[in-house]
C-alpha positions as CSV (number, residue, x, y, z in Angstrom):
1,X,-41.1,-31.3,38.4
2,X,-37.9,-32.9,38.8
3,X,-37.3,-32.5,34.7
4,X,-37.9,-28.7,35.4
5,X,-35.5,-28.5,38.2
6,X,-32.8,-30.5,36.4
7,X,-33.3,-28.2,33.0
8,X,-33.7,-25.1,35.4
9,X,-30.1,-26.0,37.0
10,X,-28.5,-26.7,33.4
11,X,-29.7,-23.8,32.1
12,X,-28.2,-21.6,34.7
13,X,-24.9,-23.5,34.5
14,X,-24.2,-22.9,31.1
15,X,-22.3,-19.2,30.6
16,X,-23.1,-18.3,26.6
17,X,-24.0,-15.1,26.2
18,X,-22.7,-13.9,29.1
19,X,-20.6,-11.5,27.3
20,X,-23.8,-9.7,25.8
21,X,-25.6,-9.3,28.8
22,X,-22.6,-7.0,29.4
23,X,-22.5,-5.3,26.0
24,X,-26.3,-4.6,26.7
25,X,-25.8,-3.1,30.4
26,X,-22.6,-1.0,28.9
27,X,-23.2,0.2,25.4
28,X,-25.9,3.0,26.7
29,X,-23.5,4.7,28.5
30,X,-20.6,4.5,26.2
31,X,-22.8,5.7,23.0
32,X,-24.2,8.3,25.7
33,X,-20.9,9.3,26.9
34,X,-19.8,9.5,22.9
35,X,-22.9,11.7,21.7
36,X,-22.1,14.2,24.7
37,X,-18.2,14.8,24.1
38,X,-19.6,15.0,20.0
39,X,-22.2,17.5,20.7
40,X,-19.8,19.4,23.4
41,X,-17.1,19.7,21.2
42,X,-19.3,21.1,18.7
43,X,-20.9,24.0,21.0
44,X,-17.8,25.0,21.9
45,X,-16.7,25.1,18.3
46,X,-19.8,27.3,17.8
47,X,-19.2,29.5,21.0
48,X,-15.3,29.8,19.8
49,X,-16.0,30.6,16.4
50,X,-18.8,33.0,17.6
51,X,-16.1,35.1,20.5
52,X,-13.5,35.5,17.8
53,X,-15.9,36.5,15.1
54,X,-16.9,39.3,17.7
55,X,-13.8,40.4,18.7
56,X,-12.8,40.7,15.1
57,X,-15.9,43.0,14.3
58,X,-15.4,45.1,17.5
59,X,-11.9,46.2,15.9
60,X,-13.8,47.3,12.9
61,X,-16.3,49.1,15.5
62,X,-13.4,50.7,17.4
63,X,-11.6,51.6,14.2
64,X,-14.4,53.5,12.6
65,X,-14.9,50.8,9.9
66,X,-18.5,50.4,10.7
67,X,-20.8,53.5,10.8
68,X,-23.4,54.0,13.3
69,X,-26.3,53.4,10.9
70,X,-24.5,50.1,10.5
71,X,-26.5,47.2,11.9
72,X,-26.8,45.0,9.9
73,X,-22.9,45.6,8.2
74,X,-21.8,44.3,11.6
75,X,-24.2,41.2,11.7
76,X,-22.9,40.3,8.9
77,X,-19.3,40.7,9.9
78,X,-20.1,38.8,12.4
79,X,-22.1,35.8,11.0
80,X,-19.2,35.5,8.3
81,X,-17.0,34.1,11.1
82,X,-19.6,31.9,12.5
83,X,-19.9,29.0,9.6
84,X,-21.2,26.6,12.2
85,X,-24.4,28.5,13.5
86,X,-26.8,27.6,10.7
87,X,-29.0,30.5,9.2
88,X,-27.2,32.8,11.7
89,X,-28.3,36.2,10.3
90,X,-31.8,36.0,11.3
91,X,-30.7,34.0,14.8
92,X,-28.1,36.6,16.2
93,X,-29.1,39.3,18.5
94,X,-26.2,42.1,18.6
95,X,-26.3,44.9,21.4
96,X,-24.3,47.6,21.5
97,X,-24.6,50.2,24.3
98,X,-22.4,52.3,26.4
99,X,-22.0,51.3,30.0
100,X,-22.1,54.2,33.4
101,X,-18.7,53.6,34.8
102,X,-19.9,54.8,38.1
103,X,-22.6,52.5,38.5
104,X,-21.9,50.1,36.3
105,X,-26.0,49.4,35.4
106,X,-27.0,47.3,32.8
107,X,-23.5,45.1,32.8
108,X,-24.7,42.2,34.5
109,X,-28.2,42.0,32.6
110,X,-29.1,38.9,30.8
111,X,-28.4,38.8,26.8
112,X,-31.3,39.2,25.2
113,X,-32.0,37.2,22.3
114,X,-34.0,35.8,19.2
115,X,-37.0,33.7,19.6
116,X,-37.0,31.6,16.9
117,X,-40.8,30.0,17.6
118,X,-42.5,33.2,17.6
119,X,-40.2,35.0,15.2
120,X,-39.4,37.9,17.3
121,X,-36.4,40.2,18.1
122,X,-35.6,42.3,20.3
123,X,-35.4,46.0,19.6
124,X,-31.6,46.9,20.5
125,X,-29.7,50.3,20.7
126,X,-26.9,50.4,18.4
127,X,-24.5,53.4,18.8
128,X,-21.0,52.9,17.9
129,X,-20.0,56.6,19.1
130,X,-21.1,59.6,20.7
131,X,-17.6,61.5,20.1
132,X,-17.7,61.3,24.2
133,X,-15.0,58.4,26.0
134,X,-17.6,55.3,26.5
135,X,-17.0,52.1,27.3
136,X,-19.1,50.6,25.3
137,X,-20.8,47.1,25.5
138,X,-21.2,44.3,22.9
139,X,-23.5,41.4,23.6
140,X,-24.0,38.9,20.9
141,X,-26.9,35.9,21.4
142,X,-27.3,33.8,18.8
143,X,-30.3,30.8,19.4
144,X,-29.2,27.5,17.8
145,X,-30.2,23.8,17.8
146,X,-27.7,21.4,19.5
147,X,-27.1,18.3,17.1
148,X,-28.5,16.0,19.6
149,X,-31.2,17.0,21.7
150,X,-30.7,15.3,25.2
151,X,-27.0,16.7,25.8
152,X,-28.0,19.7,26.5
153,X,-29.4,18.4,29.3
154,X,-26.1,17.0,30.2
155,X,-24.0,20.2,29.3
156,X,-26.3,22.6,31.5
157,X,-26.4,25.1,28.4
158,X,-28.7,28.2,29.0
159,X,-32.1,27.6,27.0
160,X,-35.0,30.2,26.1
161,X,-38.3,29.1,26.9
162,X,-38.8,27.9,23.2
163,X,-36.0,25.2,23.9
164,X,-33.5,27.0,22.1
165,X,-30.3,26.9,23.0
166,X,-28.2,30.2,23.6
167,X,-24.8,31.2,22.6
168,X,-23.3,34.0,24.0
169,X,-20.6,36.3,23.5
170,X,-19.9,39.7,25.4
171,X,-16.7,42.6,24.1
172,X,-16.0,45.7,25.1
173,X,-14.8,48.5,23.9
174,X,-13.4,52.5,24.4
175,X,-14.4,55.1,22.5
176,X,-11.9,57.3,21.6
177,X,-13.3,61.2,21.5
178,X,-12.7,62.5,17.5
């Protein structure tokens, strides 16, 4: 017993490997901290890229460039200034709709957007002019992966039911009367 006791004491006496006991307790939360400012900076490259690539097909909206049969010319407008959103022509969702000014219904709805597992859209109005003075409504969702899966969590970024996560951008617009 005593032999135990005296190799117990030397044992705990000795300090090698302290230093990896550490690394082991810290490098989780580093790596985690890493991944999350990785993955963050890249959904906000995506949301970015997404807003702009909006804003830029809206002008071609507003300036006639588009006509109101034109769907799918402005989903792809729009997708070719998204180059991080992978396969983004059948993942974006675009409405366009003119808002009531006097109630203002419909502006605070959610976006409504692709669901990738079941491979369904949304049916959408698309009506780029009435020849009245709207103010018309874009809503853009597009449903993508985040590159790793547990910062979402972290980043509190909406999610369908599928898991997907959502990527949203909103413009607005005046008609002018012809």
């Amino acid at each position: 017993m005593k032999r135990l006791l005296h190799a117990f004491r030397g044992f705990r006496l000795k300090d090698a490997g302290s230093a990896s006991v550490e690394f082991v307790i810290i490098m989780p939360f580093v790596l985690a901290m890493l991944f999350t400012s990785i993955d963050f900076g890249a959904v906000m490259l995506r949301q970015i890229f997404l807003d702009r690539s909006v804003n830029i097909a809206v002008r071609e909206v507003l300036l006639g460039n588009v006509p109101s049969s034109g769907l799918s010319t402005l989903r792809t407008m729009i997708c070719d200034g998204t180059v991080l959103i992978p396969d983004c022509e059948s993942v974006l969702t675009i409405e366009l709709r003119p808002i009531d000014t006097n109630s203002w219904s419909g502006i605070y709805d959610n976006a409504q957007c692709v669901n990738r597992s079941a491979n369904i859209s949304p049916t959408l109005t698309f009506n780029p002019s009435a020849g009245n003075q709207d103010l018309m409504l874009v809503r853009v969702c597009a449903a993508a992966d985040p590159f790793i899966e547990l910062t979402g969590l972290v980043l509190g970024l909406p999610a369908a039911a599928n898991g997907d996560h959502l990527i949203v951008s909103l413009g607005a617009f005046t008609n002018e009367p012809a």
